[in-house]
C-alpha positions in Angstrom: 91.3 32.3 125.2 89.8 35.3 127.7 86.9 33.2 128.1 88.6 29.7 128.8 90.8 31.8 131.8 87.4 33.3 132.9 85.7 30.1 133.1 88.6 28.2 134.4 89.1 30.5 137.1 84.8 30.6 138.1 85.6 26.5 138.4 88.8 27.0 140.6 87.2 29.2 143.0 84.6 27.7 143.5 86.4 24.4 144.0 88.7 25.5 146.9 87.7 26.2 150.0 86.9 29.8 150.1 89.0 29.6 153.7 92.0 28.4 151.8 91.8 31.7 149.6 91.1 34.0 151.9 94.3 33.1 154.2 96.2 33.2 150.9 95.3 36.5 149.7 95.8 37.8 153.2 98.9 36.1 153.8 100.1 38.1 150.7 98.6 41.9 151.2 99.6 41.4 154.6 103.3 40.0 154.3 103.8 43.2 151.8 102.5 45.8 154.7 104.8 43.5 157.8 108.1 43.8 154.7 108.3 47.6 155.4 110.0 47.0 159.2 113.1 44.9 159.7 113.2 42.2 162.2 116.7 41.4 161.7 119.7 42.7 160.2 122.8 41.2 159.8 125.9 41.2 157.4 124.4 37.6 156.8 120.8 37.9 157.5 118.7 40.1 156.5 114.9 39.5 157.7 111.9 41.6 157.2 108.8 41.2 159.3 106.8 39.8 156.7 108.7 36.2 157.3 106.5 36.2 160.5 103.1 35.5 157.4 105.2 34.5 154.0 105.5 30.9 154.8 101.5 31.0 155.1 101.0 31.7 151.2 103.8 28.7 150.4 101.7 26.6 152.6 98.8 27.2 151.0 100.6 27.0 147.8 101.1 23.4 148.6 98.0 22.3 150.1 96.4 23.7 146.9 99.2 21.9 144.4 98.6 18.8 146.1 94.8 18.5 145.5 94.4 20.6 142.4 98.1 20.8 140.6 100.6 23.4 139.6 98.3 25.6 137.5 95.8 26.0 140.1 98.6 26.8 142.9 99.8 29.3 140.1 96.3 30.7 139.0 95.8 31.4 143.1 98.4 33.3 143.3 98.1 35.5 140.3 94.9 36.2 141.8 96.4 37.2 145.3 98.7 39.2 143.7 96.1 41.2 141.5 94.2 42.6 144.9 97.7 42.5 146.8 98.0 45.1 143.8 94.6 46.6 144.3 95.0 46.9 148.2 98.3 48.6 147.5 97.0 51.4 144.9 94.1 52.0 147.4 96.8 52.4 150.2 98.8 54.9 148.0 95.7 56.7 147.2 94.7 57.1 150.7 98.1 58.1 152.1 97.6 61.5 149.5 94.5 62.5 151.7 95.4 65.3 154.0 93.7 63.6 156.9 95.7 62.5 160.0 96.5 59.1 161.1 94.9 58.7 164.8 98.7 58.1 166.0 99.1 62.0 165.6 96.5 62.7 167.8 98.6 61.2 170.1 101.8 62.5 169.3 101.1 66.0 167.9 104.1 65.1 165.3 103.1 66.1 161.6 106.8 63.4 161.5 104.7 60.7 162.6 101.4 61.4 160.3 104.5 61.6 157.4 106.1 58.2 158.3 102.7 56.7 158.3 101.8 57.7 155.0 105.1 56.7 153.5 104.9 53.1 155.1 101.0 52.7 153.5 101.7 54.9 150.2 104.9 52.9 149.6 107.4 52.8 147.3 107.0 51.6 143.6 109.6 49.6 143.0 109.4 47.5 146.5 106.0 46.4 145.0 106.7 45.7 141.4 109.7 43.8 142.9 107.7 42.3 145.8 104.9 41.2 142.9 107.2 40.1 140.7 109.3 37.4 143.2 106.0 36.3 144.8 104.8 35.7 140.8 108.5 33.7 139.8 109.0 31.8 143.3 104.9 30.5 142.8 105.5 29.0 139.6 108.8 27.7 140.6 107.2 25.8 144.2 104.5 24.7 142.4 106.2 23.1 139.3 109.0 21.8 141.9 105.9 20.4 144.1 104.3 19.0 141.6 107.2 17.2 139.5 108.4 15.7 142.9 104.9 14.4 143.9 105.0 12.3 140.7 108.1 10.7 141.3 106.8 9.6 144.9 105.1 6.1 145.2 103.6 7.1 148.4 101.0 9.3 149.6 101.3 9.8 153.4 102.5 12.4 154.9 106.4 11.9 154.5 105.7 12.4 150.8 103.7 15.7 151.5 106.3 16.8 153.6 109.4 15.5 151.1 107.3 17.5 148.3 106.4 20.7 150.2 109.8 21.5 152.1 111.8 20.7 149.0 109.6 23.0 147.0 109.3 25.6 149.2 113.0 25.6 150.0 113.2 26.2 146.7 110.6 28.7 145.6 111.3 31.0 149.0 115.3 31.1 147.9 114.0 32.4 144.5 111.9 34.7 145.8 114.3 36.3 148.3 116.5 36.0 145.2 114.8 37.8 142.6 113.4 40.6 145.2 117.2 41.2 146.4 118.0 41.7 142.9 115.8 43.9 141.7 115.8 46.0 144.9 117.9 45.6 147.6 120.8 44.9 145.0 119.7 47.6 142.6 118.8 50.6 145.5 119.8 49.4 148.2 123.3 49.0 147.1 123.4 45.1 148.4 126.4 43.3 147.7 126.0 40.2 145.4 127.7 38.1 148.9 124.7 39.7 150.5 122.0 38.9 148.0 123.1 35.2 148.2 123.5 35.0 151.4 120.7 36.8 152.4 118.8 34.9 149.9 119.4 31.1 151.3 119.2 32.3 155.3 116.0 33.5 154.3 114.7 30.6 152.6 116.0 28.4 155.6 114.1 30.4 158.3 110.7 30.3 156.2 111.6 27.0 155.7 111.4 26.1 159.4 108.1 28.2 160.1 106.3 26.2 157.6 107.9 22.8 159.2 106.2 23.6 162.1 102.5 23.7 160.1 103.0 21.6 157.7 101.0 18.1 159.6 98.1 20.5 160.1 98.7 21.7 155.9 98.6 17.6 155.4 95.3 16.7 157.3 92.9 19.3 155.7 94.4 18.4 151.9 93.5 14.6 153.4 89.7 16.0 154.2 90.1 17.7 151.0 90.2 13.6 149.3 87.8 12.2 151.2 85.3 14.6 151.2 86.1 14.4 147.1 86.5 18.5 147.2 87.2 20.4 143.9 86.4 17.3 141.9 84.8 20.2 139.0 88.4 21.4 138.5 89.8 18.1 138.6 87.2 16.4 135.5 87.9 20.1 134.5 91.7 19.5 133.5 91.7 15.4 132.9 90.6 14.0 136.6 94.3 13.7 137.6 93.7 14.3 141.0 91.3 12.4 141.7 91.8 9.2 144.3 90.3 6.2 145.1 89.0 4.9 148.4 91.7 2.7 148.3 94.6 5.3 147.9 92.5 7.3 150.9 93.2 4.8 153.0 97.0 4.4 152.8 
């Protein structure tokens, strides 16, 4: 079984573009980092800054589910969140060093240096909560994408688009969802009118950042065909992704 998920996972990676993983993984470590400052709070509304990058990892999530499937989408993102995990550990390690941040050299305020080591160290429970919604909403966008895809007769771009901002509607709700629940319900002291709410305004705003991407998202999976990328994985698991000339062309 270990070895199958080894191998499987040496196939996938080298299959998608290595540029494709890289903005993923950093799209997550650094969504996690932005989440710790408010950008908007509202009795209705309650944003973080890491909306400005979260609708990068969905993105990618689709590009990915659209050439390879759900279980590479998934497997991607098991693997962002294992160094998301890695890069926070060596963040909390490093904020237990009693070295200064350079922004004390500028301030003089031992306050500051504390702050700053608080915000990198962070707090347990935002990041088992953060890992845990990313992990739930991944397999929920990428089943959604997937399952809708096959019901589509068309492949142009208003299936990609029907697919992806159905599916990330969805997965972004459930992950505001599930990380309101386990943290800003449980020690935050969040209402369950606020959760809710919170949840779906959320998942509309993300929504609309990756609306704005989503024709560039649709031509680089299209290169993807054409220049018959990944096509290991794909004879890997069955060759269900794999199109004809023909089906390139519509």
């Amino acid at each position: 079984m270990l070895n199958r998920i080894v191998r499987d996972y040496k196939v996938l990676l080298r299959s998608i573009p290595s540029a494709t993983v890289a903005l993923f993984v950093v799209s997550v470590v650094v969504m996690n980092l932005l989440a710790n400052k408010e950008l908007v709070s509202l009795p209705w509304l309650a944003l973080d800054c890491g909306v400005s990058v979260s609708w990068v990892s969905f993105l990618c999530m689709d590009m990915i589910c659209k050439r390879f499937g759900a279980r590479a989408s998934v497997e991607v993102s098991v693997l962002a969140e294992g160094i998301n995990l890695a890069v926070c550990a060596l963040f909390w390690l490093m904020s237990l060093t009693p070295g200064m941040w350079g922004a004390y050299y500028d301030t003089g305020s031992l306050e500051v240096n504390a702050a700053l080591n608080a915000t990198f160290g962070g707090s347990w429970y935002v990041v088992v909560g953060s890992m845990v919604s990313m992990l739930v909403s991944s397999v929920v966008n990428s089943l959604t994408n997937e399952g809708i895809g096959r019901l589509l007769r068309r492949d142009g771009f208003a299936a990609f688009a029907t697919r992806s901002y159905v599916s990330t509607l969805a997965g972004q709700f459930v992950d505001n969802l599930t990380f309101a629940i386990l943290v800003s319900h449980a020690f935050f002291g969040w209402s369950w009118a606020q959760v809710i709410g919170c949840s779906l305004t959320g998942a509309l705003v993300e929504l609309l950042c990756e609306v704005f991407l989503s024709p560039v998202g649709f031509r680089v999976v299209r290169g993807w065909e054409r220049e018959h990328v990944g096509e290991e994985y794909l004879r890997l698991h069955g060759g269900a992704g794999l199109a004809t000339e023909g089906e390139l062309a519509r």
